[in-house]
CHARMM-style PDB file with segment names, atoms N, HN, CA, C and O in Angstrom:
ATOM      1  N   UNK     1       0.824  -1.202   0.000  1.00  0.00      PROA
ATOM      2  CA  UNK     1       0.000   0.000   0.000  1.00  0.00      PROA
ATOM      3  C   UNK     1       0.864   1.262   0.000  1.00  0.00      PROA
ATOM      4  O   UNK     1       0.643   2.156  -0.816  1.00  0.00      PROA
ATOM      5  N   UNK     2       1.535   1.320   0.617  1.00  0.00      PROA
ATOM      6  HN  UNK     2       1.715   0.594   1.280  1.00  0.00      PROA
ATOM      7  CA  UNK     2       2.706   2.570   0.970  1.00  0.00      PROA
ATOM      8  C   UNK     2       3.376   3.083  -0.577  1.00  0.00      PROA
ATOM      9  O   UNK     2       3.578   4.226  -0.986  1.00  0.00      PROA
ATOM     10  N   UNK     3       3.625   1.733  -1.247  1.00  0.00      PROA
ATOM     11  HN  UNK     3       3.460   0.804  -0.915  1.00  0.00      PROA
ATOM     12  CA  UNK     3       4.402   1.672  -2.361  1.00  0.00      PROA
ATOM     13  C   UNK     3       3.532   2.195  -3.581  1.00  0.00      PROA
ATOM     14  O   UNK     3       3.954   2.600  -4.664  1.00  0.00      PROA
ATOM     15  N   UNK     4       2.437   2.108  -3.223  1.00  0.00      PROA
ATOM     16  HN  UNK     4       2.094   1.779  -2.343  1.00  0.00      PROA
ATOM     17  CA  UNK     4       1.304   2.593  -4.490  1.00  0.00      PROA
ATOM     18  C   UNK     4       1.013   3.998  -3.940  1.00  0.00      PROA
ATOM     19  O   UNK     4       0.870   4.923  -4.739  1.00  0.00      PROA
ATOM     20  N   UNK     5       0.935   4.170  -2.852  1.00  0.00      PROA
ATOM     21  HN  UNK     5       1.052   3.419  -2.203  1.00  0.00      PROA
ATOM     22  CA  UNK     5       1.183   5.904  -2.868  1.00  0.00      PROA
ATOM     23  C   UNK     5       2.399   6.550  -3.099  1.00  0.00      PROA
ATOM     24  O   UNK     5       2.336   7.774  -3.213  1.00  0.00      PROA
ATOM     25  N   UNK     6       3.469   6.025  -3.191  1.00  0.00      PROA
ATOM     26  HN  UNK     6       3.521   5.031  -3.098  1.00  0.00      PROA
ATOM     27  CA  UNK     6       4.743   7.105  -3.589  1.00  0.00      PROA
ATOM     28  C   UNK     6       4.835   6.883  -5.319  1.00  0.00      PROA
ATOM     29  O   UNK     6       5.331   7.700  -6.095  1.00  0.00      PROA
ATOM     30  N   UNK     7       4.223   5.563  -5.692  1.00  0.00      PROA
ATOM     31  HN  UNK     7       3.820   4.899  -5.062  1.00  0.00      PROA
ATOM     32  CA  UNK     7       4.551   5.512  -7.145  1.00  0.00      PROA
ATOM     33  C   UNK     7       3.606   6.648  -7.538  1.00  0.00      PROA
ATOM     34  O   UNK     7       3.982   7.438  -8.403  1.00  0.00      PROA
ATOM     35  N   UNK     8       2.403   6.790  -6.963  1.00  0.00      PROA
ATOM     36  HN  UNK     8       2.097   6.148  -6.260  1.00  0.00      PROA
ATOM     37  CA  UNK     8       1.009   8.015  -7.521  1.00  0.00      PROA
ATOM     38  C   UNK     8       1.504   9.187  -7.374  1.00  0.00      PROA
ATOM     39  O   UNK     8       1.363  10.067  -8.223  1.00  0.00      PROA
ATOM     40  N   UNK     9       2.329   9.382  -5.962  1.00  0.00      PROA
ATOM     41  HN  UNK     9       2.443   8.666  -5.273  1.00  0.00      PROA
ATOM     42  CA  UNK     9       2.569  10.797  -5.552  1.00  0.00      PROA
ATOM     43  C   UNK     9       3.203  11.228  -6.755  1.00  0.00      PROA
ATOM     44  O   UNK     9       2.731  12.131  -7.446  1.00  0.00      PROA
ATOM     45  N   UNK    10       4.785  10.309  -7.170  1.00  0.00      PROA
ATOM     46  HN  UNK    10       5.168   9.576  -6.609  1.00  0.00      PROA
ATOM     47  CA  UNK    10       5.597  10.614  -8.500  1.00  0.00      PROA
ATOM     48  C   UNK    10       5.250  10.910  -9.650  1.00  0.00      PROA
ATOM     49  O   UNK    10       5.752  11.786 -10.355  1.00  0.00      PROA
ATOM     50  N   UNK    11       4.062   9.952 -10.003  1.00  0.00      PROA
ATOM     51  HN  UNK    11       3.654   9.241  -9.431  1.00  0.00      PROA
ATOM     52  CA  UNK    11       3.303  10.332 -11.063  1.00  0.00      PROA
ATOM     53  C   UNK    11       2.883  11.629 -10.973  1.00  0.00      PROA
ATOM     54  O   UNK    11       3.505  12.537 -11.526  1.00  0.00      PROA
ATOM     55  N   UNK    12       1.816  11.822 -10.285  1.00  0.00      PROA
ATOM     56  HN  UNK    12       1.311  11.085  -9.836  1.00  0.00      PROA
ATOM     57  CA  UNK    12       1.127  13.252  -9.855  1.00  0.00      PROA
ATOM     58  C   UNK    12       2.435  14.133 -10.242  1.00  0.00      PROA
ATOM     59  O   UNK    12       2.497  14.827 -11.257  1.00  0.00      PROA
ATOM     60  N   UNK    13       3.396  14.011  -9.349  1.00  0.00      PROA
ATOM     61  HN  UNK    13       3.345  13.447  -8.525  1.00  0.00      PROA
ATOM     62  CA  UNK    13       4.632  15.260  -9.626  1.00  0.00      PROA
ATOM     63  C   UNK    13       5.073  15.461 -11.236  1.00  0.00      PROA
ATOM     64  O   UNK    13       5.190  16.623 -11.623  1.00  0.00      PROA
ATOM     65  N   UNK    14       5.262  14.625 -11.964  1.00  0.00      PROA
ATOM     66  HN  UNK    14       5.166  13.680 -11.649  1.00  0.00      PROA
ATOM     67  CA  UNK    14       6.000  14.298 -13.128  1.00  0.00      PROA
ATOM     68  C   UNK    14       4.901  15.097 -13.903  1.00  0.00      PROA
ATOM     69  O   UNK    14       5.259  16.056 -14.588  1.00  0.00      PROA
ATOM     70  N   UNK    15       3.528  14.736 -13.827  1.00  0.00      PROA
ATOM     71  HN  UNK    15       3.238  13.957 -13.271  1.00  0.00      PROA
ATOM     72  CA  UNK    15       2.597  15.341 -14.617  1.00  0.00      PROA
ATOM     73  C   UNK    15       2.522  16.628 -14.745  1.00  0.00      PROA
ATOM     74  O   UNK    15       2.453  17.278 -15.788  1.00  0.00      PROA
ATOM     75  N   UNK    16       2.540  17.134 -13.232  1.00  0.00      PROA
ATOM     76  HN  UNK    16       2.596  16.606 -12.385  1.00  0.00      PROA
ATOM     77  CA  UNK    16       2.230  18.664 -12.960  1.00  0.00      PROA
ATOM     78  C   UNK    16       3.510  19.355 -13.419  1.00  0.00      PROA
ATOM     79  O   UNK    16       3.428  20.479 -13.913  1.00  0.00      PROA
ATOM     80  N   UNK    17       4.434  18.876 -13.314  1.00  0.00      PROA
ATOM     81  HN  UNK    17       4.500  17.962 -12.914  1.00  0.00      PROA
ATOM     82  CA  UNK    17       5.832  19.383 -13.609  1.00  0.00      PROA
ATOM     83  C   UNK    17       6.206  19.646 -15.393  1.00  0.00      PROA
ATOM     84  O   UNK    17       6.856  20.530 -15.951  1.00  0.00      PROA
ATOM     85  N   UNK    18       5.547  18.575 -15.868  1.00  0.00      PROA
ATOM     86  HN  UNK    18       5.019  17.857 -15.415  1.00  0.00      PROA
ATOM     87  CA  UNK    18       5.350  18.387 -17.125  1.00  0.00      PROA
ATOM     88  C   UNK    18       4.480  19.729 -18.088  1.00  0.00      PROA
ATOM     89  O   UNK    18       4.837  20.330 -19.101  1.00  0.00      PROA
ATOM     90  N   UNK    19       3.269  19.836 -17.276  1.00  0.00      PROA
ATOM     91  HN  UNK    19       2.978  19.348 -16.453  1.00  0.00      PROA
ATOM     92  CA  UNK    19       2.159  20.258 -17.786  1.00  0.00      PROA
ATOM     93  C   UNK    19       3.168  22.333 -17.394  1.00  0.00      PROA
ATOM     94  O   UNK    19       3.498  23.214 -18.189  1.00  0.00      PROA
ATOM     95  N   UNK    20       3.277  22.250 -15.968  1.00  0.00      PROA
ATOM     96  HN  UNK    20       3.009  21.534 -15.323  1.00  0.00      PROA
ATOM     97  CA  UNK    20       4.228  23.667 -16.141  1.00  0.00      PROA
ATOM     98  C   UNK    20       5.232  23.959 -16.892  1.00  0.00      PROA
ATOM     99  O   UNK    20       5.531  25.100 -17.243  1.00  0.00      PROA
ATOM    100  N   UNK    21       5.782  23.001 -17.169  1.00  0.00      PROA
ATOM    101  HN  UNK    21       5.540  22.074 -16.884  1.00  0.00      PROA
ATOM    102  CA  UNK    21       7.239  23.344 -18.135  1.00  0.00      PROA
ATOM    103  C   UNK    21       6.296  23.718 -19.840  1.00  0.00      PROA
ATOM    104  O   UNK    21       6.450  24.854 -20.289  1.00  0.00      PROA
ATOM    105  N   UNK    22       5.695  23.053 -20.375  1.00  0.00      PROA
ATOM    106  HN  UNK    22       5.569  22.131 -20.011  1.00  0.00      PROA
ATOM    107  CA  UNK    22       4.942  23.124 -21.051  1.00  0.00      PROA
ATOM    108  C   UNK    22       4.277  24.249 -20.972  1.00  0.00      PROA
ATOM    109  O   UNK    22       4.186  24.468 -22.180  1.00  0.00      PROA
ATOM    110  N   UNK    23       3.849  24.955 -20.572  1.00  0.00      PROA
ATOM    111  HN  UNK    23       3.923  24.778 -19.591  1.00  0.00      PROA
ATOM    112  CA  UNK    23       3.175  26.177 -20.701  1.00  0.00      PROA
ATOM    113  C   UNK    23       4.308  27.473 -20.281  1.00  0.00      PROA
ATOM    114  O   UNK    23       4.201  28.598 -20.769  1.00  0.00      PROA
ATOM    115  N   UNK    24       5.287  27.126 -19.393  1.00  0.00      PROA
ATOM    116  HN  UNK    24       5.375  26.212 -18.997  1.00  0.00      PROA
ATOM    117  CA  UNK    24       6.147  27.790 -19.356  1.00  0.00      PROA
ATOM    118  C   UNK    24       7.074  28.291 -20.894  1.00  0.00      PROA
ATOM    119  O   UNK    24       7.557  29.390 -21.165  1.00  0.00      PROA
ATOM    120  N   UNK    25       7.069  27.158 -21.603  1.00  0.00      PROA
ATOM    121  HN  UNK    25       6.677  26.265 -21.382  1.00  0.00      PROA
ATOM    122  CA  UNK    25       8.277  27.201 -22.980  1.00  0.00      PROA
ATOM    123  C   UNK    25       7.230  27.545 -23.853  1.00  0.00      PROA
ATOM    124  O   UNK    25       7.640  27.836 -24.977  1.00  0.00      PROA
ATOM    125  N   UNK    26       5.977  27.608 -23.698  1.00  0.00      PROA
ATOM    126  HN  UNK    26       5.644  27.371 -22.785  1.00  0.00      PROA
ATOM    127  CA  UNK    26       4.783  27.890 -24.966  1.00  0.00      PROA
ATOM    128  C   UNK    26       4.948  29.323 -24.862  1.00  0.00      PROA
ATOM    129  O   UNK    26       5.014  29.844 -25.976  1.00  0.00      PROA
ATOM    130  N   UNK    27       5.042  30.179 -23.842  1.00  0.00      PROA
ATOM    131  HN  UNK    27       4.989  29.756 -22.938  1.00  0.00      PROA
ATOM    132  CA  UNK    27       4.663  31.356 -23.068  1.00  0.00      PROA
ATOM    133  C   UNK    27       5.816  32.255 -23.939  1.00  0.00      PROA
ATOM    134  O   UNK    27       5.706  33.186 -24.736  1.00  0.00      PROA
ATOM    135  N   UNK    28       7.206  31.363 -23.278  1.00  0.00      PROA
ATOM    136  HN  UNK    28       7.296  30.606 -22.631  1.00  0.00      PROA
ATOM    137  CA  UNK    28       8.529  31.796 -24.284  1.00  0.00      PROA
ATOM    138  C   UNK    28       8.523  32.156 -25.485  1.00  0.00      PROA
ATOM    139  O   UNK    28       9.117  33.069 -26.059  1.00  0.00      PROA
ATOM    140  N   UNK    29       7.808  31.378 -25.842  1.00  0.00      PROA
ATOM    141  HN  UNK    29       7.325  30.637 -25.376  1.00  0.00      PROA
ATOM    142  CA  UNK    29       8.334  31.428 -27.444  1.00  0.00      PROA
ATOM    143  C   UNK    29       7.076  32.309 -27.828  1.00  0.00      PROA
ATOM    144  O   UNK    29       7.532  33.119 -28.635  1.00  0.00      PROA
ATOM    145  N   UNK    30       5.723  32.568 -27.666  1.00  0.00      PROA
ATOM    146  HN  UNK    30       5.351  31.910 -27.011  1.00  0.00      PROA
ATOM    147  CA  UNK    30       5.195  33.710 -28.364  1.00  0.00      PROA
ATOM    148  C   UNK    30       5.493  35.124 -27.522  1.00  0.00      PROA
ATOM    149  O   UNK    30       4.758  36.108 -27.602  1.00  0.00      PROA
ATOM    150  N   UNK    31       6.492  35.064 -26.843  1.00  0.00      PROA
ATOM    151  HN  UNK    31       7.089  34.265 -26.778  1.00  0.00      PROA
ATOM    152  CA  UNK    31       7.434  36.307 -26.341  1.00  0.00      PROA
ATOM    153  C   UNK    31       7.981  36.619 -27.572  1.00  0.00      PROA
ATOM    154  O   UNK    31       7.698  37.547 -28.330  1.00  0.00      PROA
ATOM    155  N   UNK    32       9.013  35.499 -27.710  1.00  0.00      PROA
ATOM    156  HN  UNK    32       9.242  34.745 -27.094  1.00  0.00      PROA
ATOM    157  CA  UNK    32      10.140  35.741 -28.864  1.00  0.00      PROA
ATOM    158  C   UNK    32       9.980  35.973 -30.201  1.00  0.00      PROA
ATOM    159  O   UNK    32      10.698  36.626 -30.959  1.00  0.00      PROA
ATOM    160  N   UNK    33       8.438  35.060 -30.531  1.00  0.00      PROA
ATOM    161  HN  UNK    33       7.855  34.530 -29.915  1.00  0.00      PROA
ATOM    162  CA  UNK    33       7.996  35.169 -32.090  1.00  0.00      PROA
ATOM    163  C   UNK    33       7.285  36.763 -31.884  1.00  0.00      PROA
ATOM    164  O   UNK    33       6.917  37.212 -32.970  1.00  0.00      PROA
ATOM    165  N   UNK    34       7.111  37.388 -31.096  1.00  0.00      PROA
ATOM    166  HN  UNK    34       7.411  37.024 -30.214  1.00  0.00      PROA
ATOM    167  CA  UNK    34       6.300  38.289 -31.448  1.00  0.00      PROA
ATOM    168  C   UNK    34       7.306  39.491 -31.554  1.00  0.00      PROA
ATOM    169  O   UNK    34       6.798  40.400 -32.210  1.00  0.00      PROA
ATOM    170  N   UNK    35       9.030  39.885 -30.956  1.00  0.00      PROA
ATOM    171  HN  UNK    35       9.442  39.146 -30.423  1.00  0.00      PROA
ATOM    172  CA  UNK    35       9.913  40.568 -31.476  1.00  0.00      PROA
ATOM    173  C   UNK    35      10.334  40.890 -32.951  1.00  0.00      PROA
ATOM    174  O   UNK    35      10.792  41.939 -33.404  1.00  0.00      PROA
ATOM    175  N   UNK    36       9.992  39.433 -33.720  1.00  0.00      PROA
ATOM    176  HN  UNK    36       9.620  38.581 -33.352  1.00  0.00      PROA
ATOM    177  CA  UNK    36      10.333  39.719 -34.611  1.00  0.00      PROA
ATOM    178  C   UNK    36       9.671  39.497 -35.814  1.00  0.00      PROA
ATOM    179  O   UNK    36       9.075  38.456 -36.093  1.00  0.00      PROA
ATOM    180  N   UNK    37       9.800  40.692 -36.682  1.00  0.00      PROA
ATOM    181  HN  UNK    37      10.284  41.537 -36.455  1.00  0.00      PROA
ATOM    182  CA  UNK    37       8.647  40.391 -37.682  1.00  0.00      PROA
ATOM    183  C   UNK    37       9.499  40.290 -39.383  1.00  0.00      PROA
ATOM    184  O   UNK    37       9.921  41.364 -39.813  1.00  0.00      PROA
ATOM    185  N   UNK    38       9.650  39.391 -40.007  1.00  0.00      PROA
ATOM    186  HN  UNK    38       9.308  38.519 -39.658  1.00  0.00      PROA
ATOM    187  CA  UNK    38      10.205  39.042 -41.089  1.00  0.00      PROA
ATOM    188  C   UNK    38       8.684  39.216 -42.226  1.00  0.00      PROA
ATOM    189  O   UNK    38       7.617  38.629 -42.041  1.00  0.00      PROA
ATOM    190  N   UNK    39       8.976  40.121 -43.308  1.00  0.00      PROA
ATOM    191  HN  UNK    39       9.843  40.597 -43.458  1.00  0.00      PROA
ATOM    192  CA  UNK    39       8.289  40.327 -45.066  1.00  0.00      PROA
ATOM    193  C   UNK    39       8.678  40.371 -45.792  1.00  0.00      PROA
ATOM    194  O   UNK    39       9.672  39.672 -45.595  1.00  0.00      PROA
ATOM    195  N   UNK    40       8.736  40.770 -46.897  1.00  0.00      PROA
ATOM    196  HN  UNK    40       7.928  41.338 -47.057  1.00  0.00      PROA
ATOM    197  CA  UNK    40       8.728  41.608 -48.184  1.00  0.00      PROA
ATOM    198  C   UNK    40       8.572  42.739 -48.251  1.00  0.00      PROA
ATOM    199  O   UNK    40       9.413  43.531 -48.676  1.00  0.00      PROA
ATOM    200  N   UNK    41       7.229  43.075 -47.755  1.00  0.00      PROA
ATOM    201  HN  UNK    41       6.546  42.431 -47.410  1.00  0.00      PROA
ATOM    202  CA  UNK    41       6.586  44.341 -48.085  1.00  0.00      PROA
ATOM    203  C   UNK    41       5.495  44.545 -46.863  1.00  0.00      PROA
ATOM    204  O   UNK    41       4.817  43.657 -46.346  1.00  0.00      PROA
ATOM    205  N   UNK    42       5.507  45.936 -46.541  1.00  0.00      PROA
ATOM    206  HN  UNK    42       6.058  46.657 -46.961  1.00  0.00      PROA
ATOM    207  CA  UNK    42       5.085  46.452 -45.538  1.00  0.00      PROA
ATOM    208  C   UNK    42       3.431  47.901 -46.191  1.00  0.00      PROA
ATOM    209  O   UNK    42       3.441  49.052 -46.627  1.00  0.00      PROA
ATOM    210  N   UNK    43       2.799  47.311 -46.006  1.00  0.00      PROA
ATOM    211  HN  UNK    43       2.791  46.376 -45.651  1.00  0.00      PROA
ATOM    212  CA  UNK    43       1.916  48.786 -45.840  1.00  0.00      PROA
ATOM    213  C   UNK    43       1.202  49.038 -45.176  1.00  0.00      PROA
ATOM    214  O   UNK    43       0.412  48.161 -44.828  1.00  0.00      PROA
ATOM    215  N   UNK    44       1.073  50.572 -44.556  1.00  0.00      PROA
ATOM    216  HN  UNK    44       1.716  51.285 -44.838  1.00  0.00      PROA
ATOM    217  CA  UNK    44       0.447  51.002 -43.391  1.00  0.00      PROA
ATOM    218  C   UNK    44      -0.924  51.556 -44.173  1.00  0.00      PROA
ATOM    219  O   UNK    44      -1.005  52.155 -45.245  1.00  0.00      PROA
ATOM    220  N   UNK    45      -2.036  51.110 -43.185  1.00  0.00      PROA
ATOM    221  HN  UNK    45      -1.970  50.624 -42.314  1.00  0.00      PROA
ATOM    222  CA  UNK    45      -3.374  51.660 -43.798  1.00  0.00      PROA
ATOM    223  C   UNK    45      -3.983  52.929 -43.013  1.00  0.00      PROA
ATOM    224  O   UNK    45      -3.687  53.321 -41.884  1.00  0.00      PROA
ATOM    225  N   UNK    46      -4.818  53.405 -43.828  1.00  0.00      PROA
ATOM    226  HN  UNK    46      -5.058  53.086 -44.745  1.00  0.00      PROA
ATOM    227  CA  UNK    46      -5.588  54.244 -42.319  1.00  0.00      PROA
ATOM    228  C   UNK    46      -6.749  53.363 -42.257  1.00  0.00      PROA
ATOM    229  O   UNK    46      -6.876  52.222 -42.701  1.00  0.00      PROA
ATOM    230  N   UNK    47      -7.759  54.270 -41.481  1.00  0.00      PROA
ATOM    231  HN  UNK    47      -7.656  55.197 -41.120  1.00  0.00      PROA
ATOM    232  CA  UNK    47      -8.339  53.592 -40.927  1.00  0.00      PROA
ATOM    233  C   UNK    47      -9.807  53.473 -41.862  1.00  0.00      PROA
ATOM    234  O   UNK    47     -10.657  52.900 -41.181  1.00  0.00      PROA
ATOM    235  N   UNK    48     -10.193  53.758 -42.873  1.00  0.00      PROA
ATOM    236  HN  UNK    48      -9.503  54.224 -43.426  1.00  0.00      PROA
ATOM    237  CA  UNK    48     -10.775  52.898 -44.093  1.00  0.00      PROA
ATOM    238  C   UNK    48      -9.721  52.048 -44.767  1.00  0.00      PROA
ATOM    239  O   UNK    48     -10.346  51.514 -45.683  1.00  0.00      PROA
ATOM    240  N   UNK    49      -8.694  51.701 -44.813  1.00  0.00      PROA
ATOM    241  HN  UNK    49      -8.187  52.135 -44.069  1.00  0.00      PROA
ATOM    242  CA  UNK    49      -8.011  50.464 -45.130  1.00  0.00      PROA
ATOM    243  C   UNK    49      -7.246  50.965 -46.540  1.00  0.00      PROA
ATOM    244  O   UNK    49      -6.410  50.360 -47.211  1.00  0.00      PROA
ATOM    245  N   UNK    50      -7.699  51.977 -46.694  1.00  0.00      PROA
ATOM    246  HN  UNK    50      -8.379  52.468 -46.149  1.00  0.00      PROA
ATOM    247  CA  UNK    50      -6.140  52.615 -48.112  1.00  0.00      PROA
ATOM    248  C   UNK    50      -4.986  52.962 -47.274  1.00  0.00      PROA
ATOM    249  O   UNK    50      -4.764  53.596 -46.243  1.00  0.00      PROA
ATOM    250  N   UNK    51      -4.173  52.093 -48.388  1.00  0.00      PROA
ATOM    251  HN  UNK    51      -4.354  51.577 -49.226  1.00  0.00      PROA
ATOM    252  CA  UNK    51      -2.956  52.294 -48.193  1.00  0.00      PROA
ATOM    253  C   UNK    51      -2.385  53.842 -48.431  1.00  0.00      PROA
ATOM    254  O   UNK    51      -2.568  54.613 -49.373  1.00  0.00      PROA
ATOM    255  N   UNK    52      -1.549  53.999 -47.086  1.00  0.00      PROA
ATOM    256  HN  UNK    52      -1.400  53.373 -46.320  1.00  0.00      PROA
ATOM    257  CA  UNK    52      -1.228  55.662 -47.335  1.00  0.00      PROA
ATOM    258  C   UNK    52       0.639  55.694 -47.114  1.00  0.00      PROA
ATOM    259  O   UNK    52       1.388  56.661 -46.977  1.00  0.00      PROA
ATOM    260  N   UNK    53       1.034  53.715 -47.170  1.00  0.00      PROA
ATOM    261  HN  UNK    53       0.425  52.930 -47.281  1.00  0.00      PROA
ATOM    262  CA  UNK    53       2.552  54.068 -47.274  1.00  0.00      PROA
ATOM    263  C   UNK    53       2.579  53.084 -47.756  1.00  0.00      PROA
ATOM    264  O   UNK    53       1.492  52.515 -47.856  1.00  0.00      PROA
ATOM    265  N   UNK    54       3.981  52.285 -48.373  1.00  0.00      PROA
ATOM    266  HN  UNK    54       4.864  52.747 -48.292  1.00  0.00      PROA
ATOM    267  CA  UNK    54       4.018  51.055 -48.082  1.00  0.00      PROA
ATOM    268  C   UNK    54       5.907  50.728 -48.454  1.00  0.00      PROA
ATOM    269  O   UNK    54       6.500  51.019 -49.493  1.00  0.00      PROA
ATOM    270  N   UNK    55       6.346  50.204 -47.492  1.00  0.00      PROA
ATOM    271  HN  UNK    55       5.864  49.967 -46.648  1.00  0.00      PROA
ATOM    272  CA  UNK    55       7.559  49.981 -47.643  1.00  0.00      PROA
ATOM    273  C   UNK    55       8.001  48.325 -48.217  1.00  0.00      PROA
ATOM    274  O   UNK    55       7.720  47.318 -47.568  1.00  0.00      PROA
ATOM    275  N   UNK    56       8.749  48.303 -49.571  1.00  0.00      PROA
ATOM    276  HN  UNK    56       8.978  49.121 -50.098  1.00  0.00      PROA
ATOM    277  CA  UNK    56       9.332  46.950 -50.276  1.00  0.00      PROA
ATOM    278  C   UNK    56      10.611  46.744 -50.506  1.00  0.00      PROA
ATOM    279  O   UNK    56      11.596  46.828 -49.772  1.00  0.00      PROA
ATOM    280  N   UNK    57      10.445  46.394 -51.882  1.00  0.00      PROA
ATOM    281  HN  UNK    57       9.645  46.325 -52.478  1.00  0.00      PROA
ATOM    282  CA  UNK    57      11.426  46.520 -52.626  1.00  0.00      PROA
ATOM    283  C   UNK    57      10.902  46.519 -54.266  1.00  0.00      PROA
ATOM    284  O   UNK    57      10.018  45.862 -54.815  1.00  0.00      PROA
ATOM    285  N   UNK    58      11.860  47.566 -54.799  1.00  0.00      PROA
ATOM    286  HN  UNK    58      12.578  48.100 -54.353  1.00  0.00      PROA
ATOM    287  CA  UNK    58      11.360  47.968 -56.528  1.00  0.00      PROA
ATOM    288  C   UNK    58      11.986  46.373 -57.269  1.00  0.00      PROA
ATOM    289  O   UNK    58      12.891  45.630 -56.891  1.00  0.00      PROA
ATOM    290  N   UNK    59      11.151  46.297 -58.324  1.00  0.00      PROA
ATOM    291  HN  UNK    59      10.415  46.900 -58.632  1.00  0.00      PROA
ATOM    292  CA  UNK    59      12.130  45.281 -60.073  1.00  0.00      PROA
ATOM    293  C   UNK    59      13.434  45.181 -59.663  1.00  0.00      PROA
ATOM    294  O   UNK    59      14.097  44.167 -59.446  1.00  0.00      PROA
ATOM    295  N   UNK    60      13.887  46.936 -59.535  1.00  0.00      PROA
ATOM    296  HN  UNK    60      13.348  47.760 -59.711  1.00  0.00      PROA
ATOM    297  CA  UNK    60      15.516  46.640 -59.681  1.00  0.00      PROA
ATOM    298  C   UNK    60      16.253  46.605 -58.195  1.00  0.00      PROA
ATOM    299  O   UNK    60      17.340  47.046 -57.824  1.00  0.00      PROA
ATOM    300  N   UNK    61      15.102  45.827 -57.441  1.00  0.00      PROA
ATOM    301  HN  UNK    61      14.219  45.468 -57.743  1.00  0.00      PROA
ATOM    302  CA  UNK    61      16.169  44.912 -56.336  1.00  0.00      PROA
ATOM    303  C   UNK    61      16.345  46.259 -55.199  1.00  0.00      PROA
ATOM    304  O   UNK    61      17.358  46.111 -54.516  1.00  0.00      PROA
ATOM    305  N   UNK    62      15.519  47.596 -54.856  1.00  0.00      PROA
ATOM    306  HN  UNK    62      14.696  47.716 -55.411  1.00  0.00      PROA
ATOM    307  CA  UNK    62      15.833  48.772 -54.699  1.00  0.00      PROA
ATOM    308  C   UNK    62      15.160  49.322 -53.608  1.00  0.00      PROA
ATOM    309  O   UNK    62      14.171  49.833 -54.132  1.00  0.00      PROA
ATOM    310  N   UNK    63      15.108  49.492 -52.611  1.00  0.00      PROA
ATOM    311  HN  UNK    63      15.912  49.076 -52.185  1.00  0.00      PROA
ATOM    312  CA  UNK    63      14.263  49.980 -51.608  1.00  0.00      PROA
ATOM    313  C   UNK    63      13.111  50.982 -52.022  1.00  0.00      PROA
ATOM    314  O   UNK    63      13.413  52.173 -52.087  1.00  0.00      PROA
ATOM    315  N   UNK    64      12.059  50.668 -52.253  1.00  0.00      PROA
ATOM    316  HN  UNK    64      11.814  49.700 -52.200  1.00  0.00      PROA
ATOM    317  CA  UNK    64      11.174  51.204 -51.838  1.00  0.00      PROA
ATOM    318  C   UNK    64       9.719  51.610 -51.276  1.00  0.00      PROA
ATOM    319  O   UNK    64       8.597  51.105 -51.251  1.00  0.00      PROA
ATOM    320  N   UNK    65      10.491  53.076 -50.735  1.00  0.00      PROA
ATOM    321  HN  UNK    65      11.403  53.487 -50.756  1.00  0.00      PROA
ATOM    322  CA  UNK    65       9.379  53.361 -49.635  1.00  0.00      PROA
ATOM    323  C   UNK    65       8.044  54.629 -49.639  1.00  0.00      PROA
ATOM    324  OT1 UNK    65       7.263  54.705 -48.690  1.00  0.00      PROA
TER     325      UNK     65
END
């Protein structure tokens, strides 16, 4: 009997330990994905949704903004 409560207690621990690390490293990483933002092309709208900038790149390989 003794022996089936420390094997449960372990279990119990392993799970909960499991289930925190897990939400701990999920938490991380939409920290980190949200620093950085990788495109092409960027345009800012107002607020009916025309574009009133937009930053790329031209044909000839060329910044523009």
């Amino acid at each position: 009997m003794k022996q089936t409560v420390v094997i449960t207690a372990a279990m119990l621990a392993g799970f909960v330990g499991g289930v925190l690390g897990t939400l701990t490293t999920r938490a991380f990483e939409r920290t980190r994905a949200e620093q950085t933002v990788r495109a092409r092309s960027f345009e800012l709208l107002d607020q009916t949704g025309k574009a009133i900038s937009y930053w790329g790149v031209n044909k000839e390989a060329l910044p523009a903004i």
